[in-house]
MDAnalysis code that builds the backbone (N, CA, C; Angstrom):
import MDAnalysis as mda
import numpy as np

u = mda.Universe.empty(372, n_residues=124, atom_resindex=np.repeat(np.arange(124), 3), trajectory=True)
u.add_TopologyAttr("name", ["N", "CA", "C"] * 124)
u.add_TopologyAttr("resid", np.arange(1, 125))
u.add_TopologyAttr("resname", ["UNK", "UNK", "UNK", "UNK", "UNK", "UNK", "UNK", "UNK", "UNK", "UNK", "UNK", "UNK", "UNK", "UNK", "UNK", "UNK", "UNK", "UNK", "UNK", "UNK", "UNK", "UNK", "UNK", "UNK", "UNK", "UNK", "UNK", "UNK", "UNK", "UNK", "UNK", "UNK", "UNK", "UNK", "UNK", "UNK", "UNK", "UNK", "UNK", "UNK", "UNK", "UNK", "UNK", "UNK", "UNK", "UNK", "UNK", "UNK", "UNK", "UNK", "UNK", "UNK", "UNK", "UNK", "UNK", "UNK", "UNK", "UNK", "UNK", "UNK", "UNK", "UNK", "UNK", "UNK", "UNK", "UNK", "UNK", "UNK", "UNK", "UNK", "UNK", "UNK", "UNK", "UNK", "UNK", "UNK", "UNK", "UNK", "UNK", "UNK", "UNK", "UNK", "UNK", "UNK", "UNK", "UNK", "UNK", "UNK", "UNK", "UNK", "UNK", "UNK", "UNK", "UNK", "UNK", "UNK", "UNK", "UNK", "UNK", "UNK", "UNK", "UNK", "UNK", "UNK", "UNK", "UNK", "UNK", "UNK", "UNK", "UNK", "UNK", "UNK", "UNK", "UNK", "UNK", "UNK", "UNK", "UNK", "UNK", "UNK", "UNK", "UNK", "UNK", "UNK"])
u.atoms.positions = np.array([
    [0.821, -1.187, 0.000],
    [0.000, 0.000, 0.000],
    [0.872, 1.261, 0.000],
    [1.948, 1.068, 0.938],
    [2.840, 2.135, 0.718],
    [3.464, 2.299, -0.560],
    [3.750, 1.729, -1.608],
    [4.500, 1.950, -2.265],
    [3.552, 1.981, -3.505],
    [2.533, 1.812, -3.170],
    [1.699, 2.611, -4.564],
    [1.125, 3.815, -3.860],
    [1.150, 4.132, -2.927],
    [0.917, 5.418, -2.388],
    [2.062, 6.857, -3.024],
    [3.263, 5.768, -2.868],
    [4.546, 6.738, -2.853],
    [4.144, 6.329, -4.630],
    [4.401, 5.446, -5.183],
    [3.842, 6.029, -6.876],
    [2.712, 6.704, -7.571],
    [1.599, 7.384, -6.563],
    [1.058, 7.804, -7.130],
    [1.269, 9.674, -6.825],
    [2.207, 9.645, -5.747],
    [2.778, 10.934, -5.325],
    [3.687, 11.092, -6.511],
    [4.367, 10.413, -6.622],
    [5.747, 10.615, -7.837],
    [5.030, 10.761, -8.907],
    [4.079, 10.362, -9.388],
    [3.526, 10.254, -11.065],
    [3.099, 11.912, -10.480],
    [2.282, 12.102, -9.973],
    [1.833, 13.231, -9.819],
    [2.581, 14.499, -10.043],
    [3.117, 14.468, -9.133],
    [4.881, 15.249, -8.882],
    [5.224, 15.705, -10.237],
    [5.358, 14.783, -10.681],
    [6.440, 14.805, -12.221],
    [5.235, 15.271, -13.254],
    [3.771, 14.927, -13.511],
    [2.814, 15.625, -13.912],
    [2.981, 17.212, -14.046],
    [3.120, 17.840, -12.648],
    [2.769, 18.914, -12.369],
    [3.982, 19.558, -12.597],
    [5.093, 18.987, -12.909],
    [6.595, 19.971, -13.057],
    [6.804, 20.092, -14.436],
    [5.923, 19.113, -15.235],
    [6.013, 19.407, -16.947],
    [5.051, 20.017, -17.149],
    [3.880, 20.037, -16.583],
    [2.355, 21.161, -17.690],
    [2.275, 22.235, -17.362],
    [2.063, 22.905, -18.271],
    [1.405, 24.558, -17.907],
    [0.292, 24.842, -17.696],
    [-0.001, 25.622, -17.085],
    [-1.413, 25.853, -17.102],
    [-1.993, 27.084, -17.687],
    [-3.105, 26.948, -18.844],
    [-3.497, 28.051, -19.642],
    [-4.544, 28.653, -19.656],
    [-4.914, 29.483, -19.785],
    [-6.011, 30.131, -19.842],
    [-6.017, 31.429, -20.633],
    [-7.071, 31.757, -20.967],
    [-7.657, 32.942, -22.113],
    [-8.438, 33.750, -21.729],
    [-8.414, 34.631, -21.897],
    [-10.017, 36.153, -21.545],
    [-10.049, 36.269, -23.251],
    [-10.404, 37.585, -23.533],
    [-10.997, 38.214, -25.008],
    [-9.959, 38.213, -25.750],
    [-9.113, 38.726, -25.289],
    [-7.727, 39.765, -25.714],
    [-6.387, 38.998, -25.071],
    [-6.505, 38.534, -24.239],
    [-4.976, 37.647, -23.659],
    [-5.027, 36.291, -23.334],
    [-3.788, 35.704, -23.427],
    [-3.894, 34.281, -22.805],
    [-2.433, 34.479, -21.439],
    [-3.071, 33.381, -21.129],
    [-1.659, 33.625, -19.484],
    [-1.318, 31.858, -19.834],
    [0.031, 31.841, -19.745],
    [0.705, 30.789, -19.586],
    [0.952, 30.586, -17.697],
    [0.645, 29.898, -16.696],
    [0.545, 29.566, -15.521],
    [0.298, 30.940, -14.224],
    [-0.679, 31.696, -15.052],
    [-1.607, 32.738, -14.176],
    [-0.864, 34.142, -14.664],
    [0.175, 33.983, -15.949],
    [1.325, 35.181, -16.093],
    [0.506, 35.692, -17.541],
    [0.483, 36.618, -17.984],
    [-0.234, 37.068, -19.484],
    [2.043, 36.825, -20.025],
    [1.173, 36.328, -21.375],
    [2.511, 36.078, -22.204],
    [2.209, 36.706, -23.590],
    [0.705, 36.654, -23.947],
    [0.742, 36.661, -25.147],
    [-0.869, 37.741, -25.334],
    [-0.862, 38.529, -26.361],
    [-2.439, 39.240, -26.996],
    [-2.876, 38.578, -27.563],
    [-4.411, 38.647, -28.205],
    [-5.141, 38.068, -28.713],
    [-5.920, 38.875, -29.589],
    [-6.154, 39.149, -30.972],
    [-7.361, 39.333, -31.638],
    [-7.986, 39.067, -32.746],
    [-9.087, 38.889, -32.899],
    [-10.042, 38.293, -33.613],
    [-11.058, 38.796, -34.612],
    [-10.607, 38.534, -35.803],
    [-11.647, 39.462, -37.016],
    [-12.400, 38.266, -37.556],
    [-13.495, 37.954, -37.984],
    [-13.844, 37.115, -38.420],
    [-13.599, 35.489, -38.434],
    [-12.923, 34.578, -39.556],
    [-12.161, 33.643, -39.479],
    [-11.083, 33.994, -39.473],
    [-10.319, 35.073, -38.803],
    [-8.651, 35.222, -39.149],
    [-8.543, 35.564, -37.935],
    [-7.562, 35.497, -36.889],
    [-6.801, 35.974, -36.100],
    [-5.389, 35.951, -35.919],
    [-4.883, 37.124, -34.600],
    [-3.913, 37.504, -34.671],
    [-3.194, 37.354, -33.230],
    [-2.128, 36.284, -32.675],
    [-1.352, 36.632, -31.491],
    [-0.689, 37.142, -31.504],
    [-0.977, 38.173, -30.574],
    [0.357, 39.162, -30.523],
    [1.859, 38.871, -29.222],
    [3.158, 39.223, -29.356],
    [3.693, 39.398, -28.088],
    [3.258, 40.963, -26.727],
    [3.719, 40.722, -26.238],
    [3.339, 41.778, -24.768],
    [3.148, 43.289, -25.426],
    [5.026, 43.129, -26.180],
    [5.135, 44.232, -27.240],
    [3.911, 45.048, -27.755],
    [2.886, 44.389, -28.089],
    [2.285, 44.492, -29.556],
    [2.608, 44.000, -30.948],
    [3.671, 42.962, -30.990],
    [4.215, 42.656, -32.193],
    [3.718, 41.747, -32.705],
    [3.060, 41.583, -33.921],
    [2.474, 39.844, -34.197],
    [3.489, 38.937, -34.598],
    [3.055, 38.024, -33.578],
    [3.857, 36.792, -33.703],
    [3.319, 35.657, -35.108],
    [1.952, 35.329, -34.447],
    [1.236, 34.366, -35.573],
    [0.085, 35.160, -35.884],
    [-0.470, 34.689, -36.790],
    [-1.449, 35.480, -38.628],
    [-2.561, 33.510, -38.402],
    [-3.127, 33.717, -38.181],
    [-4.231, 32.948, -38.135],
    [-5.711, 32.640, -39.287],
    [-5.670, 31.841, -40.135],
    [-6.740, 31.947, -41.171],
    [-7.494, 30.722, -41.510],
    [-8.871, 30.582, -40.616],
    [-9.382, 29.121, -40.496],
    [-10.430, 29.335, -41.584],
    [-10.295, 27.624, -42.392],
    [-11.190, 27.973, -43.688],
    [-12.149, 26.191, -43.334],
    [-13.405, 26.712, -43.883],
    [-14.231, 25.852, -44.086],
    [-14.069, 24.815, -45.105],
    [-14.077, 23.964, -45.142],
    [-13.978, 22.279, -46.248],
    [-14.463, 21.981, -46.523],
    [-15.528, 21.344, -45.841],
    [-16.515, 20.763, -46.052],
    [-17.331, 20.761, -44.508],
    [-18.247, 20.353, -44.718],
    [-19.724, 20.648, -43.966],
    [-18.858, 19.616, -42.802],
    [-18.644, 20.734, -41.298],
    [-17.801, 20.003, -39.803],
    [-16.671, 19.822, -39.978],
    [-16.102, 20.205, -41.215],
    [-14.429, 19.968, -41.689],
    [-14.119, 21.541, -41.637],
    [-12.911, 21.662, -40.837],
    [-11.862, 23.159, -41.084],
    [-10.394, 22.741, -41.584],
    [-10.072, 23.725, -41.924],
    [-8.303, 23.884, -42.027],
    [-7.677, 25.180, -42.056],
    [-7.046, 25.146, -41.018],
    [-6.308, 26.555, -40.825],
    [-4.928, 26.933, -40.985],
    [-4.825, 27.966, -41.528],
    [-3.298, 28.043, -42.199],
    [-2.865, 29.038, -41.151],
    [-1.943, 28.449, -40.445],
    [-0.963, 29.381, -39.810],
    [0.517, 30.315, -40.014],
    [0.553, 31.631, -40.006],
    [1.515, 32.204, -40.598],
    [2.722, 32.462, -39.284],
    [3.859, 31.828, -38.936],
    [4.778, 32.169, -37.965],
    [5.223, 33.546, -38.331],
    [5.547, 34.668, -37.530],
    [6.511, 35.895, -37.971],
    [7.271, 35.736, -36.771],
    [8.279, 36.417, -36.883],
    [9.186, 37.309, -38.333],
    [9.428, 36.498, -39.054],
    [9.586, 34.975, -39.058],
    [9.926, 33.557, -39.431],
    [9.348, 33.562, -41.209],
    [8.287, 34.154, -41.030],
    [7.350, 34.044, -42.204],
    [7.091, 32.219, -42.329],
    [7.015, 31.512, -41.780],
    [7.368, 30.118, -42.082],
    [5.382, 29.675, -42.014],
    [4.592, 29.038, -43.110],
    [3.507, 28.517, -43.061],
    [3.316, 27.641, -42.344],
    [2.164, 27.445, -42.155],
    [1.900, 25.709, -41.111],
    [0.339, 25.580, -41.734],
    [0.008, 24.239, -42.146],
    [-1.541, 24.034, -42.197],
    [-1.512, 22.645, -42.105],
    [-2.818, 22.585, -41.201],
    [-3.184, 20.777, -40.495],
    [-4.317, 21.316, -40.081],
    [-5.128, 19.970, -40.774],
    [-6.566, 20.168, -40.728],
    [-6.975, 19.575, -39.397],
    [-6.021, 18.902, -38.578],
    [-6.598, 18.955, -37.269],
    [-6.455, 19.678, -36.125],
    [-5.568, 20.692, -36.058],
    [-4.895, 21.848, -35.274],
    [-5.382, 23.076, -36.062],
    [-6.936, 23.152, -34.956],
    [-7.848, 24.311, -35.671],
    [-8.096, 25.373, -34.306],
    [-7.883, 26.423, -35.403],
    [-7.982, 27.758, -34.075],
    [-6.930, 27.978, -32.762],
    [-7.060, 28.870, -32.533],
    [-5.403, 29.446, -31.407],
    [-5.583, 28.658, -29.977],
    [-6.785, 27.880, -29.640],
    [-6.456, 26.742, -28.440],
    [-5.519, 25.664, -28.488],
    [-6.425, 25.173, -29.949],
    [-5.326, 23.924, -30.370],
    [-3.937, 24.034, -30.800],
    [-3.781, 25.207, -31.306],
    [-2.488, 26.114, -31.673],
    [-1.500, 25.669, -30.326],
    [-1.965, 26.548, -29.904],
    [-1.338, 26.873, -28.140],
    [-0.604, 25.807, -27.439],
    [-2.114, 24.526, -27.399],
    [-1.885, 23.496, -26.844],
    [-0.726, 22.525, -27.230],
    [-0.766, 22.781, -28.414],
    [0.246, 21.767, -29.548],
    [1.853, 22.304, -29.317],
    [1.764, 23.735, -29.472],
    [2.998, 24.530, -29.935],
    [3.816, 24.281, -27.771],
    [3.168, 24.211, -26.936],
    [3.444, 24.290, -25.341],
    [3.791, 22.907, -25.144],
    [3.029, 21.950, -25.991],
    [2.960, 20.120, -25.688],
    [4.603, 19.792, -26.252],
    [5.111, 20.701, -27.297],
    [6.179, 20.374, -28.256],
    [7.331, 21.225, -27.521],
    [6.803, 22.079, -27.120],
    [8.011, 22.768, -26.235],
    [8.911, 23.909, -27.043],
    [7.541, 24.228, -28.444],
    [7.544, 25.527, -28.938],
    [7.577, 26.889, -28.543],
    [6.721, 26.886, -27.596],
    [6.215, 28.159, -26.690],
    [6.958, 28.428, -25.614],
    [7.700, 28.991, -25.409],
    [8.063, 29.296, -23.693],
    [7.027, 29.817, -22.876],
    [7.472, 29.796, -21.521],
    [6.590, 30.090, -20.750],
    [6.679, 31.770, -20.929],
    [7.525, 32.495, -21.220],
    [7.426, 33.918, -21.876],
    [6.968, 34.006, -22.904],
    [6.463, 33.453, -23.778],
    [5.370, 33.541, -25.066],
    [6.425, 33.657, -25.823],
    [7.717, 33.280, -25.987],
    [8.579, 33.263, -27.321],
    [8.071, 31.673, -28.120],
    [8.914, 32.092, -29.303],
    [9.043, 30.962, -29.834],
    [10.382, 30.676, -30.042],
    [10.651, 29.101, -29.941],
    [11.695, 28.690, -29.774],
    [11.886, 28.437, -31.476],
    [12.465, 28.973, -32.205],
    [12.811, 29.440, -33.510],
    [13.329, 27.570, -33.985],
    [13.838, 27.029, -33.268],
    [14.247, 25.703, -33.719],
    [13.615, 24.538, -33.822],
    [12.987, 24.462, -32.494],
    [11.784, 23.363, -32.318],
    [10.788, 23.879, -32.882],
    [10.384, 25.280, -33.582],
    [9.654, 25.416, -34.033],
    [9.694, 25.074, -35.850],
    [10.765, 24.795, -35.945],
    [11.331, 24.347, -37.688],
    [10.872, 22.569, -37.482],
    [11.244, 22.066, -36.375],
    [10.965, 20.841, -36.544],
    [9.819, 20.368, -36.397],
    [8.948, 21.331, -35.536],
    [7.175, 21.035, -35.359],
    [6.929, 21.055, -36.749],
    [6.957, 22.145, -37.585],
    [6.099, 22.273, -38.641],
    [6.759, 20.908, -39.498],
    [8.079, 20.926, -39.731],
    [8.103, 19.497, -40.608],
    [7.757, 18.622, -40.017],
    [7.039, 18.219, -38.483],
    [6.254, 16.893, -37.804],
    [4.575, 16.937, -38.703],
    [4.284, 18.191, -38.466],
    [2.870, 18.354, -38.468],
    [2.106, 19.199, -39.775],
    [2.984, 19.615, -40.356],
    [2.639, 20.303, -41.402],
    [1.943, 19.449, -42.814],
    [0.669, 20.115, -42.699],
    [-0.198, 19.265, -44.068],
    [-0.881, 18.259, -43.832],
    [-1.074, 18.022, -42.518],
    [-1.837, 16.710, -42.009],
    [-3.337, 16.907, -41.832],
])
């Protein structure tokens, strides 16, 4: 009993020292209760910004077919494309780009792992 006690402390433990925790209002998202990044929204296109005001990503979700999307993501200054029809809209964005260890917890992008995400995921 003790020692699945003490493994379910350790799984835990080690859980909570790799995830972030995220959240969104209108206009910002906070990476673990900290704002990292802006947010805004015209229609099907949006725009994250850094703290700056600088846009980072160019956001453009398109309809397919009837419950089908695909959204083309634009990286800057990088200019580098991304489109995968299952990584739709700036949650799944977020979630993907933080899971890969794209995102810092300061809302940068890690310019390298971010070359190798898009050749993982790009066009799928």
């Amino acid at each position: 009993m003790k020692k699945n006690l003490l493994l379910i402390l350790l799984l835990g433990f080690c859980y909570c020292a790799f995830c972030q925790k995220v959240t969104f209002t209108k206009d910002s998202i906070f990476l673990n209760d900290k704002a990292c990044l802006l947010f805004s929204r015209t229609g099907n296109d949006f725009v994250i910004y850094k703290l700056d005001s600088s846009k980072m990503i160019l956001g453009s979700i398109q309809n397919t077919a009837p419950g089908k999307f695909s959204t083309t993501y634009t990286f800057l200054p990088s200019n580098k494309d991304f489109i995968n029809s299952k990584i739709n809209g700036r949650n799944e964005l977020l979630f993907i780009l933080i899971q890969n260890k794209v995102l810092t917890e300061t809302g940068e992008l890690n310019e390298k792992k971010l070359s190798k995400f898009i050749e993982k995921y790009n066009g799928q």
